[in-house]
C-alpha positions as CSV (number, residue, x, y, z in Angstrom):
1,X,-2.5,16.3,-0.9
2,X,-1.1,13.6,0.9
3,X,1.2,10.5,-0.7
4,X,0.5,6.8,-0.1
5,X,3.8,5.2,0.9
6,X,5.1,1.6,1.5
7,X,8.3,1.0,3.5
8,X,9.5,-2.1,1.5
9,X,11.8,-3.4,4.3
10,X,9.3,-3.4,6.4
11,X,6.8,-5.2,3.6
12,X,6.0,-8.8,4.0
13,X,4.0,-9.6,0.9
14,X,0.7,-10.4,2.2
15,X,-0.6,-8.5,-0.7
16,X,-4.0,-7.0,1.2
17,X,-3.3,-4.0,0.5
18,X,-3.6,-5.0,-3.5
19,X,-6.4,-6.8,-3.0
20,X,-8.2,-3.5,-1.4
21,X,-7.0,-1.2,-3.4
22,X,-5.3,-2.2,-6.9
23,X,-6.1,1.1,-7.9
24,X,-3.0,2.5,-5.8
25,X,-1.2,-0.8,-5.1
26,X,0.2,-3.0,-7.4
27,X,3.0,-6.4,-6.1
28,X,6.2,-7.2,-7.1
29,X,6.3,-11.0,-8.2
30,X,10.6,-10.5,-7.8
31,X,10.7,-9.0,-4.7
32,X,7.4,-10.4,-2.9
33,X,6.8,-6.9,-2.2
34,X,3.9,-4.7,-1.9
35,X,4.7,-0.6,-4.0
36,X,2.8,2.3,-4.7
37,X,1.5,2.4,-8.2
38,X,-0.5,5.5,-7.9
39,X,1.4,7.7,-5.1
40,X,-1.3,10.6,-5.6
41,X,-3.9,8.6,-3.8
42,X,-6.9,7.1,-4.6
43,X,-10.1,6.3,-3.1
44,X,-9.5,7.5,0.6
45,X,-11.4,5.1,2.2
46,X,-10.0,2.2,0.2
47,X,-6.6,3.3,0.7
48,X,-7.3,3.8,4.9
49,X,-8.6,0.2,4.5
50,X,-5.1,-1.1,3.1
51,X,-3.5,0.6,6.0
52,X,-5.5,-0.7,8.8
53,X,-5.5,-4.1,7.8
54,X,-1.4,-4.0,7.1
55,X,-0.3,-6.8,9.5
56,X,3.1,-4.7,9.7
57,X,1.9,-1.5,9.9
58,X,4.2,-0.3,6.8
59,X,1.6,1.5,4.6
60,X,1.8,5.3,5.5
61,X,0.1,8.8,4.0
62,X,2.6,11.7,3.9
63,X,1.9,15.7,3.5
């Protein structure tokens, strides 16, 4: 099964990814960062969404 990932450097708080999917992404008031709250996945094609529309191409699915 593969494992939603954010690379938080690389975040820039635009929070679409939350807004697609808040079943797998929650945001970090603090840090103005997008992170995983449900690394085992979720909906796939809500979760493909939040990584095409990722302005910075940080939102990655890994083996």
């Amino acid at each position: 099964m593969a494992k939603v990932v954010i690379d938080a450097d690389e975040c820039v708080g635009c929070e679409s990814c939350v807004e697609i999917c808040p079943e797998v992404f929650g945001f970090d008031e603090k840090e103005e960062k997008a992170y995983v709250i449900k690394p085992e996945g979720g909906p796939e094609d809500e979760i493909q969404e939040a990584i095409d529309a990722c302005p910075v191409e940080c939102i990655t699915q890994e083996e």
